[in-house]
C-alpha positions, 0 to 999 in steps of 0.5 A, spaced: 217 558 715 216 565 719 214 573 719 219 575 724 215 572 732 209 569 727 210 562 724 205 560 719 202 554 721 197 554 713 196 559 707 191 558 703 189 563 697 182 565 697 179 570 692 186 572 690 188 574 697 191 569 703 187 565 708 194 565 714 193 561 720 199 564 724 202 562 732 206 566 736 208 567 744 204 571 748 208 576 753 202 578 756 198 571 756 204 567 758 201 562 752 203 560 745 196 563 741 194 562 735 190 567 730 187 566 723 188 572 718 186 574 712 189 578 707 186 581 701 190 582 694 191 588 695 195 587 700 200 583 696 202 590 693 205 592 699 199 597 700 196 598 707 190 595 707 185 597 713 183 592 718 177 588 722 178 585 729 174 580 729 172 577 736 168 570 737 163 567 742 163 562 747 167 555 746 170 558 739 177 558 737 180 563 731 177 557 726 170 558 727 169 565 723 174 563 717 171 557 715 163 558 717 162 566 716 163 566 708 168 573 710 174 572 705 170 574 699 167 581 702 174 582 704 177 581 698 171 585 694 172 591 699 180 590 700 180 589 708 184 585 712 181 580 717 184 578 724 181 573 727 184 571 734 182 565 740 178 567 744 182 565 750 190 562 753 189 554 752 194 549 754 194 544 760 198 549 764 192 555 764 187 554 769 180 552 766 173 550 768 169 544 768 164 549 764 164 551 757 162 558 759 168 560 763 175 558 763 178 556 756 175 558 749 171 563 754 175 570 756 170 574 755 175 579 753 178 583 760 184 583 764 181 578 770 184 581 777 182 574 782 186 568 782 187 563 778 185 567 772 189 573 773 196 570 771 193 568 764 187 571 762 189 578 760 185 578 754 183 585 753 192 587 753 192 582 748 187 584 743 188 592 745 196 592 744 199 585 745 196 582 738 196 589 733 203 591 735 205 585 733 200 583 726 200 590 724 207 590 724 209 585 720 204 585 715 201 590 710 195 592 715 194 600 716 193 601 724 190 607 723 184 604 719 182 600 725 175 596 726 173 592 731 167 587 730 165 580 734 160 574 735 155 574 742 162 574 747 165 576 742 160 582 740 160 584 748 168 585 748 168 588 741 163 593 744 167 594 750 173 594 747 171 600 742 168 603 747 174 604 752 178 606 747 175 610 742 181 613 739 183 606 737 179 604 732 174 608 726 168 603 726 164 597 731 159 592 729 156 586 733 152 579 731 148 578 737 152 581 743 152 580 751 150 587 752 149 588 759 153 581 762 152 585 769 146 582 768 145 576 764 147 569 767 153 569 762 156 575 765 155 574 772 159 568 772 163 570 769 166 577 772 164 573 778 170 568 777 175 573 773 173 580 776 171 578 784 164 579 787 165 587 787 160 588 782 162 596 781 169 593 778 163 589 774 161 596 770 167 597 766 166 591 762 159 592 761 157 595 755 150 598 756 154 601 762 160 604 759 155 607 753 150 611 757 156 615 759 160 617 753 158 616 745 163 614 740 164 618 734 162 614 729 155 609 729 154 602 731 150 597 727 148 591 730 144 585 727 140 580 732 136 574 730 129 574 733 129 566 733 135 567 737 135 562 744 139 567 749 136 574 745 131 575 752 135 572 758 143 573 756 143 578 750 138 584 753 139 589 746 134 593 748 138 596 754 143 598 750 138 601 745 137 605 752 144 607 753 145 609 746 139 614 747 142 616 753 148 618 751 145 620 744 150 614 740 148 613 733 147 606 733 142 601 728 139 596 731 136 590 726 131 585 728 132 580 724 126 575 723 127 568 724 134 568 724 138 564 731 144 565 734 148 560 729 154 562 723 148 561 718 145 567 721 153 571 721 153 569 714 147 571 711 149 578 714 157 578 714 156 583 707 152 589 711 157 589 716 164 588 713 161 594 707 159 598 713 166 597 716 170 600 710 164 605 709 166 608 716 174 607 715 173 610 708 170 617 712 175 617 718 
């Protein structure tokens, strides 16, 4: 069975609505990709529901947050759809690293412009343009009630990705986001392969950057664990507290006692942060 360009690999119902898992052809990728969505009852009365972005961190795919984050029934509840996309290309043909944080299951959300990497690794295109136009197309997602919220890298290409394109999506949230990757070891790695050694390119893929210069016009909400391994040398929230102060963004920043950097602590929160998201849709 197919929806036009999208074959359903699984459907399964979950709190009255559809858990899909779908595969398609990535023009900009040059790559099969797989992505997960959700769909709550809504939906299956041909009403446009809003939708949530969800990006997942390093070494994941698109199963991780639908069958470790508790998400179908918030959704559900709230009547909000879930794409839950890769977090890179994949496949024997697409350059890797022997590493688990670069290369495949690590995109880390930008157009990489240094070699290998620049012939598959346009995750930014394909989660800004190539993947909506295609899954808001062909199913009952409202495009212009948008969100966009992630997990660690995830978080980080969810804070840049809405940051860059504030006219794109209504609401943002992360769970331990990368917040200043120009200056943790994850990031420098990283730009380093894909972006080359100009570090001034670096800047438009580091949050903390881009917010001290321009706010949005909707608030953040971001949950960190304080148990968290990577909080003090590869998340650094604080420097994001710092430029929302300087440029005057709204932004929640929780402190959560005793929690890691695991799905156990997504979990626990994933409520707050897909009621906050319809919350901001539901005034946009």
């Amino acid at each position: 069975m197919a929806v036009d360009s999208l074959k359903i690999i699984s459907s399964n119902k979950s709190f009255g609505g559809v858990q899909y898992r779908l595969q398609h052809r990535s023009s900009v990728l040059k790559s099969d990709m797989v992505v997960s969505l959700y769909l709550p009852p809504a939906a299956a009365d041909n009403k446009a529901v809003p939708v949530l972005y969800w990006l997942s961190g390093l070494t994941c795919n698109d199963q991780n947050f639908v069958t470790k984050a508790g998400a179908q029934r918030y959704a559900a509840q709230h009547n909000v759809a879930i794409v839950a996309p890769d977090t890179s290309p994949r496949g024997d043909a697409i350059a890797d690293d022997a590493n688990w944080d670069l290369g495949q299951g690590a995109g880390f959300y930008l157009n990489a412009t240094a070699a290998p990497w620049s012939v598959n690794f346009r995750m930014y295109d394909y989660i800004v343009d190539e993947l909506p136009a295609l899954i808001e197309s062909q199913f009952n997602l409202d495009g212009a009630r948008r969100g966009i919220f992630g997990h660690s890298m995830g978080g980080h290409g969810a804070l840049t990705i809405a940051l860059k394109n504030p006219d794109r999506y209504r609401s943002l949230s992360a769970f331990s986001p990368i917040c200043a990757p120009t200056k943790c070891p994850w990031g420098e790695k990283a730009f380093g392969a894909y972006l080359g050694e100009d570090r001034t390119a670096w800047e438009q893929h580091d949050s903390s950057a881009l917010l001290a210069q321009k706010k949005l016009p909707y608030p953040i909400l971001i949950d960190q664990g304080e148990a968290d391994e990577f909080l003090k040398n590869q998340l650094m929230p604080d420097r994001l507290k710092q430029a929302a102060t300087q440029s005057g963004q709204a932004l929640t920043l929780r402190y959560q006692p005793g929690y890691d950097h695991s799905y156990f602590f997504i979990a626990t929160f994933i409520e707050d942060h897909i009621r906050f998201h319809t919350e901001q849709l539901a005034a946009s």
